[in-house]
N, C-alpha and C positions, 0 to 999 in steps of 0.2 A: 396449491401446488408446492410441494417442498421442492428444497434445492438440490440436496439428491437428484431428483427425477426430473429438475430442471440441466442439470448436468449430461443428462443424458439425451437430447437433443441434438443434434448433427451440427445444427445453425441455429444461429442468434441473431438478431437484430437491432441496434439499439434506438428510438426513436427519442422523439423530445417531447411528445404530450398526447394524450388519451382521450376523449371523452366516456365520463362516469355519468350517468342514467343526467343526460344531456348539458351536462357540466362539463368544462375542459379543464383539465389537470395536468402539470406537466410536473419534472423534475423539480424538489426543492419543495410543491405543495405538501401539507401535512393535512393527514385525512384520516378519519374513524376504521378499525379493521371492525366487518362485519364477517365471519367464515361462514361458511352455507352451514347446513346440518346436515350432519352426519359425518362429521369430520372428527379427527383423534385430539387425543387428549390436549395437545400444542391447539388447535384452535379454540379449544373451549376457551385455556388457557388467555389466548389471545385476543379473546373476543372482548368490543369493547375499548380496546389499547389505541390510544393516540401517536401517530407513528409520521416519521416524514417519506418521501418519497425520491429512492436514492440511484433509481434509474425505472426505465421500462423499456421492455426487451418485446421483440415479436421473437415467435419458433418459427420455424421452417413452413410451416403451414398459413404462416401469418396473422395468428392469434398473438393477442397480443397478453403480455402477465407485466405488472405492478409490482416492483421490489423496492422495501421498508425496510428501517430504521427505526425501532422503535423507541421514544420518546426517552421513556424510562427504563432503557438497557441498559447495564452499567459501561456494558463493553461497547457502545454508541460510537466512538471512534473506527474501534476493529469493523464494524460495520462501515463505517462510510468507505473503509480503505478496503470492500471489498473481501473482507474474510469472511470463509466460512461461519455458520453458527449463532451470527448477528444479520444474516439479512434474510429476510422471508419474503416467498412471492405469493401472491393473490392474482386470482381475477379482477379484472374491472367490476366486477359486478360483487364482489368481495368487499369494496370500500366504501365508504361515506364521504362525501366531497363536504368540504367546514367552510363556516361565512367567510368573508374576507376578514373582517377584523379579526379571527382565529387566528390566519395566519401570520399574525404579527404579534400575538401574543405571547410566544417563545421567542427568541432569536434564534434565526435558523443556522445552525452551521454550516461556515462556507470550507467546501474543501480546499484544504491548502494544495499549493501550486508545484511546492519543491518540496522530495521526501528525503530525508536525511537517514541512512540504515546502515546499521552497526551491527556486521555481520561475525561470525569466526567463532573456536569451542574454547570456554575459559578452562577444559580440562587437558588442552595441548599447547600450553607453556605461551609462548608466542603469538598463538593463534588467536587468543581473548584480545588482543589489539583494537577490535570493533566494536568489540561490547564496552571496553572502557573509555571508547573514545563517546561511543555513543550517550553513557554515561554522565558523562563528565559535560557532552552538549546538552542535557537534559537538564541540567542547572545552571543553564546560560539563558537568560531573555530571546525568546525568538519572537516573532510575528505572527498572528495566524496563519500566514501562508506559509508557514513552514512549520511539517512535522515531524518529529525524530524518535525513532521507534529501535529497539535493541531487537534483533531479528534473530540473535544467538545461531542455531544450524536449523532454522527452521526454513530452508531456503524453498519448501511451497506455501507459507507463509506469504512470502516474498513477492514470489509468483503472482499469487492472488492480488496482492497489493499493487501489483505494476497496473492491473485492470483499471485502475481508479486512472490514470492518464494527466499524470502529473507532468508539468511542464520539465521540469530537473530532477534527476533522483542522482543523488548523491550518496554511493556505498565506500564503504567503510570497512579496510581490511589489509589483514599484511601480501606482501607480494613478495620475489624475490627479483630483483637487477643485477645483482652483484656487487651492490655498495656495500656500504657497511654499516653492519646493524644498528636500527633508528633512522635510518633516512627516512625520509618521507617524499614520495611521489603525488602527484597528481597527474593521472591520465586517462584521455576521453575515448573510450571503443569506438569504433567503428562500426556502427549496427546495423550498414550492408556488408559488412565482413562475414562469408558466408560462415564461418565458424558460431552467427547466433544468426542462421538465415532457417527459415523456417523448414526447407528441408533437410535441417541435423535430426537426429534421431537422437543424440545422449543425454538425457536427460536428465537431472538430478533428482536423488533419489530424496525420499519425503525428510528424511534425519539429517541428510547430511549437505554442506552449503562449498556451492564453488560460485563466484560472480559470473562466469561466462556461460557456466551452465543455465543459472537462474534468468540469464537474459534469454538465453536460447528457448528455454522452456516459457517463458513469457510472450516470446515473440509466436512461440507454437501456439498460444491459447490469444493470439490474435490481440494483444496488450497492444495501446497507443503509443507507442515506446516512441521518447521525444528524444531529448537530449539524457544521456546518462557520463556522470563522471565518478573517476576510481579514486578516491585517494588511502593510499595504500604506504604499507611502512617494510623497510628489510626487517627481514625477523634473525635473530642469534639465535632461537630455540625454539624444536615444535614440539617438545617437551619428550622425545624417541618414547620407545615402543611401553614405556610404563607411564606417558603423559605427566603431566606435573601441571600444578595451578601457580600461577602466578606469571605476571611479564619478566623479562629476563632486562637489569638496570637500563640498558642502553632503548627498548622499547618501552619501557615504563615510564625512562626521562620524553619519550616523545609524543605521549600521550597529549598533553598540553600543546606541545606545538601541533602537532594535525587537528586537535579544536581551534584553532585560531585560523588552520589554514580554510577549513571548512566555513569560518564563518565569515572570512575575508570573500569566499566564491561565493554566501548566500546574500550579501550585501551586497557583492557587484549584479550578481543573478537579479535581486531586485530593485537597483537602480537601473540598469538594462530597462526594464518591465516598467518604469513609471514612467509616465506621458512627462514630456519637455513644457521646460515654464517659459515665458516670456517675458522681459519687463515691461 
């Protein structure tokens, strides 16, 4: 079953494990793709591929499909986080269930818990804010529980990404307050604010990126949407009607500070999260 025509399904289900030809499987198993015959080119393809198992969804009818991550994708991240193009669904009867010592013979990837996104167009002066921030956290040590992806105006991108059901997603972008240009905000929406309740209707369109839209449109496609925080910068320039590249001094010098600030909320975020010691 491709994803396309899994898309088009009314309902979803997500469950936590399968029985395969009397074997039980659950998320995070990695197992042999077997396509039936008579299938297109992408299975032939496929066939054979050692893959992990990166959810399992019932339809509406209560069949249930298998969606993979395959081993040796390169874009194996973009997959775990739920994008299009890296995850493939199968029947149960589609796969090969593998010994136990198989599945300890990769290390499985564990999905990280907090998403860091650097959102904005580096062709309207100001607005690149997110991408450089985002940047500039990309050559910082993080944890594996924290991923930081540059989402540029790809705000269904985005979208998709929320599906994965990260504990904190942390976006990255300019705002305006009325301060003065290079401030730096940090502020938590409200995601019973009916403004991203699931009966808005405005959508974000596939090119271009607003954060409130992209929550709205998330929260329509039924995303586990936990905690989200903004942090956000005044902008001096959105580069007017002929755009311009580059940050304008005063967002450029803030660059540095809104990484610090980000990484000061993913340290507390996961001190929060570790269990209490005792002497």
């Amino acid at each position: 079953m491709k994803e396309w025509e899994w898309q088009l399904l009314e309902e979803k289900n997500v469950i936590d494990r399968v029985v395969v030809s009397g074997v039980e499987v659950k998320t995070g198993d990695r197992v042999r793709l077997l396509p039936r015959k008579g299938g297109d080119i992408l299975d032939i393809a496929l066939k054979g591929q050692i893959a992990t198992i990166e959810s399992i969804e019932q339809d509406y009818e209560g069949k249930s499909h298998i969606c993979v991550v395959l081993d040796e994708d390169p874009g194996r991240d973009l997959g775990l986080m739920r994008q299009p193009g890296h995850r493939f669904f199968f029947d149960p009867s589609e796969v090969q269930t593998l010994p136990c010592e198989f599945q300890t013979a990769k290390d499985i990837e564990q999905k990280p818990s907090i998403l860091i996104a650097g959102i904005g167009n580096i062709f309207l002066g100001d607005d690149g804010f997110g991408v450089e921030v985002a940047h500039e956290l990309a050559r910082r040590g993080f944890p594996a529980a924290v991923k930081v992806v540059d989402f540029g105006i790809r705000g269904l991108d985005l979208a998709y990404a929320l599906q994965d059901g990260y504990e904190t997603t942390i976006l990255i972008d300019v705002f305006s307050r009325g301060q003065a240009p290079g401030t730096v905000y940090v502020v938590e929406p409200d995601l019973n604010d009916p403004g991203v309740s699931l009966a808005q209707g405005n959508f974000v369109e596939p090119h271009a990126m607003n954060p409130m839209n992209v929550l709205r449109m998330a929260a329509a496609m039924q995303a586990p949407l936990k905690r989200v925080l903004l942090v956000g910068c005044e902008p001096a320039s959105l580069g007017g009607e002929e755009g311009e590249m580059g940050l304008s001094p005063a967002v450029k010098a803030a660059v540095n500070e809104a990484a610090k600030v980000v990484e000061r909320l993913v340290e507390k975020i996961l001190d929060e999260g570790r269990p209490e010691t005792r002497n």
